[in-house]
C-alpha positions as CSV (number, residue, x, y, z in Angstrom):
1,X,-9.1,-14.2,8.0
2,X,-9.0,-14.3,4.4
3,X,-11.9,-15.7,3.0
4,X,-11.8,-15.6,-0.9
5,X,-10.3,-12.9,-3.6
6,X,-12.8,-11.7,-6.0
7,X,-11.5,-13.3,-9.6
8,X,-10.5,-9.7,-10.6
9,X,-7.9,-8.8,-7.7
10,X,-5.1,-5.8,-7.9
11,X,-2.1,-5.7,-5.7
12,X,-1.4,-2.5,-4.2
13,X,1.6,-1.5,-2.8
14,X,2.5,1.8,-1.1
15,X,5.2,3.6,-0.6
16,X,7.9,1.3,-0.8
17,X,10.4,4.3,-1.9
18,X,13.8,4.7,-1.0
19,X,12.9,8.0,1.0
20,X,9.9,5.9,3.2
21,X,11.7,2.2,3.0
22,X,14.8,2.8,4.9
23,X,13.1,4.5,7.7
24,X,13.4,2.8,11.3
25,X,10.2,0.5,11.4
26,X,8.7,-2.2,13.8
27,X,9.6,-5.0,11.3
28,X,12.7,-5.6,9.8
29,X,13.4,-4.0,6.5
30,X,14.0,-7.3,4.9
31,X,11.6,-9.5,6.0
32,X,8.8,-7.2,4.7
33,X,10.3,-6.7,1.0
34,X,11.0,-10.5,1.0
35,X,6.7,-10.8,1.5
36,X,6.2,-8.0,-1.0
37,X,8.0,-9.9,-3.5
38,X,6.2,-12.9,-2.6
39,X,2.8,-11.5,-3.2
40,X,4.3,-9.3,-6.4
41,X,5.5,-13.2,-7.7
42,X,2.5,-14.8,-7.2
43,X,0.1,-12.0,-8.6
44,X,2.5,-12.5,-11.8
45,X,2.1,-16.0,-12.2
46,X,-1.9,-15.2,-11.7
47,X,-1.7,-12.4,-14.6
48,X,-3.7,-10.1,-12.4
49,X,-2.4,-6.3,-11.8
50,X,0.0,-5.2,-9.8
51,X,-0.4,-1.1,-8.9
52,X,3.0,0.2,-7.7
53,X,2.4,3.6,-5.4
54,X,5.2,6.0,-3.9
55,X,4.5,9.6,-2.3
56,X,5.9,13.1,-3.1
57,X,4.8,15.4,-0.9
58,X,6.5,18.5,-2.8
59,X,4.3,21.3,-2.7
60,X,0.9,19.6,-1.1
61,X,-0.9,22.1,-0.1
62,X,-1.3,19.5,3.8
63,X,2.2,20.4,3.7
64,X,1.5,24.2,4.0
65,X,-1.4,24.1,6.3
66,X,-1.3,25.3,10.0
67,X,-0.6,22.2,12.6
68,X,0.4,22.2,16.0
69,X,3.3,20.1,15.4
70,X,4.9,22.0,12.3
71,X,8.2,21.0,13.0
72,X,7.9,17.3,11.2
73,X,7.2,18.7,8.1
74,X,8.9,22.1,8.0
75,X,12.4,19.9,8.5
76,X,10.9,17.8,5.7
77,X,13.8,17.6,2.9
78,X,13.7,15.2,0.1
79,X,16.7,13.7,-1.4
80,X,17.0,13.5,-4.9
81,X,16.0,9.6,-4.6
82,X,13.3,9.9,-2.2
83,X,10.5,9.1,-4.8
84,X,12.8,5.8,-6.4
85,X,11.3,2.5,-5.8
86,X,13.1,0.3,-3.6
87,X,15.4,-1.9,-6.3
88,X,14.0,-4.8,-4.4
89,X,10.3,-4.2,-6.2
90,X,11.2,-4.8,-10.0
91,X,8.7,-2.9,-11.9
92,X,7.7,-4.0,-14.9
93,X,6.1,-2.2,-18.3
94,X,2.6,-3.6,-17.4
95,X,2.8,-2.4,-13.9
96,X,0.5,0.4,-12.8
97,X,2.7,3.4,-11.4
98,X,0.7,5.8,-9.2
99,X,2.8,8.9,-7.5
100,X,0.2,10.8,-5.0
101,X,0.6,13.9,-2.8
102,X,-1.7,12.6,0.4
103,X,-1.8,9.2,3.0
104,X,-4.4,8.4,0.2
105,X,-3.6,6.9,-3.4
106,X,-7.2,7.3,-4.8
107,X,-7.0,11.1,-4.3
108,X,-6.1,13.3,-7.2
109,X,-4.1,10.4,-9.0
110,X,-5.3,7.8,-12.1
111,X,-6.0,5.0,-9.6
112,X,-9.6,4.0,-9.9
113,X,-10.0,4.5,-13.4
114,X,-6.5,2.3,-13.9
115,X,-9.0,-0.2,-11.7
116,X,-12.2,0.5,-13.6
117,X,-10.5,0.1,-16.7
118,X,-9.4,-3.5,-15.4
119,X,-12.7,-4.4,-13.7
120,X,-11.0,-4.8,-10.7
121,X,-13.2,-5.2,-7.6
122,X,-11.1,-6.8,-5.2
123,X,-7.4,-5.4,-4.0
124,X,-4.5,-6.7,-1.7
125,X,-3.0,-3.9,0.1
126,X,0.7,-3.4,1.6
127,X,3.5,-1.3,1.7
128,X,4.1,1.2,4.6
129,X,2.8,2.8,6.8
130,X,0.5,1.1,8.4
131,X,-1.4,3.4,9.8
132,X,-0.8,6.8,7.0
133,X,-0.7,4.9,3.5
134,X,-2.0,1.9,3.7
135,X,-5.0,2.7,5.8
136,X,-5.5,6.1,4.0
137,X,-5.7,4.1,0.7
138,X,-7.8,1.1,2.3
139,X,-10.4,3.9,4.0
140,X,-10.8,5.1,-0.1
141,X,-11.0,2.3,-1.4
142,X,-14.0,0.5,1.3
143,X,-15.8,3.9,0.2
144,X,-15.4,2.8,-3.0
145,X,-17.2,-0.4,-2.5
146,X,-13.6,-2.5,-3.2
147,X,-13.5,-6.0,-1.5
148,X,-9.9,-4.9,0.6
149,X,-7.7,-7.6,1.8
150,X,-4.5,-7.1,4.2
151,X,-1.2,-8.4,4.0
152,X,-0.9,-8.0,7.5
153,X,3.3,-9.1,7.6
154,X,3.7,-7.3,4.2
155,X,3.3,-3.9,5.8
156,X,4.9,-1.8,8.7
157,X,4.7,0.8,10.5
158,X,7.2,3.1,12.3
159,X,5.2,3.5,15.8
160,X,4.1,0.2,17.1
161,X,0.7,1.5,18.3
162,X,-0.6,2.7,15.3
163,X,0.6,-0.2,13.6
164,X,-1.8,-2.6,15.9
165,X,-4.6,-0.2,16.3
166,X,-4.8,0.0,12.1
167,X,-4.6,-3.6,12.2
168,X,-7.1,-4.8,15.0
169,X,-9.6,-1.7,14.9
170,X,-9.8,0.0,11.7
171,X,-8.9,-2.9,8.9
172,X,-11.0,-5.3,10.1
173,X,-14.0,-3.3,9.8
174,X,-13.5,-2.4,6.1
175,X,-11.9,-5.6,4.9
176,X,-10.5,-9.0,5.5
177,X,-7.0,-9.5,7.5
178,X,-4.5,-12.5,6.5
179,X,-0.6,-13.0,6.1
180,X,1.3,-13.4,2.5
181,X,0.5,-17.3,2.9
182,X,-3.0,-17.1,3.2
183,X,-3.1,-14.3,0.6
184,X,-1.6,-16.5,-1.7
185,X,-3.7,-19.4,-1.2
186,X,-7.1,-17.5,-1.9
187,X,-5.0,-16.1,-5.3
188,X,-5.0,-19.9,-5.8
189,X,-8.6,-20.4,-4.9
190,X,-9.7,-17.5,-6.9
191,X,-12.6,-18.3,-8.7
């Protein structure tokens, strides 16, 4: 349950790139983006940051390390859009644009000074997947001492599992679990 949002509150959303987006999910494709662009509408209207993430993987060293199951990523090919936001997220000038390597958007990129900068302490997290980028960014940012609050039916997942496990065992111990509506409200609330 959503209980408040700190007064200074940053949407993040990850990975809503062509190459990620059109994937087969749990949730319809539409539905999601039409809750994305609800939250991205009403965190305009508030004036508060909005922090835009997509993923290219292109010579990460994870992508070169030994796994047992090499065959996902050695048949990894990117097409030449596979970094494009989705046209349904309109960036804007004053949006925050973060491209990492890793499930995790604080590693190695700009993100927490773009936050410190801000004095953010509080973020909204949602995008896909579940249980890679959103929950690799949301484990970052708890150990970054950021209030973290889920838009639980702005984000999916492609295995249905994962999806409830991130969702019923991991978020709720870092952060605070709500749908766009609720999310919303607190923006409202805000004080």
């Amino acid at each position: 349950m959503i209980t408040a949002l700190d007064k200074h509150t940053a949407l993040i959303l990850i990975d809503l790139q062509e190459g990620i987006v059109h994937v087969p999910r749990i949730h319809p494709r539409e539905e999601l983006l039409a809750k994305v662009k609800d939250l991205i509408h009403a965190f305009r209207i508030a004036s508060l940051p909005i922090v835009i993430v997509n993923v290219d993987p292109t010579n990460a060293p994870w992508t070169k390390s030994r796994k047992e199951n090499t065959t996902q990523h050695a048949s990894l090919t990117l097409s030449a859009d596979f970094t494009k936001i989705v046209e349904e997220i309109h960036t804007k000038p004053e949006d925050i644009l973060i491209t990492k390597q890793t499930w995790n958007a604080f590693y190695n990129t700009p993100l927490q000074d773009a936050l410190q900068k801000r004095n953010i302490t509080g973020i909204v997290l949602a995008g896909i997947a579940t249980s890679i980028g959103v929950e690799g960014t949301a484990r970052a940012a708890s150990e970054l001492g950021y209030n973290i609050s889920f838009a639980i039916d702005a984000m999916s997942d492609s295995i249905l599992e994962a999806h409830q496990h991130s969702i019923n065992t991991i978020f709720p111990r870092i952060g605070e679990i709500g749908d766009t509506d609720h999310i919303i409200t607190a923006l409202h609330n805000r004080k």
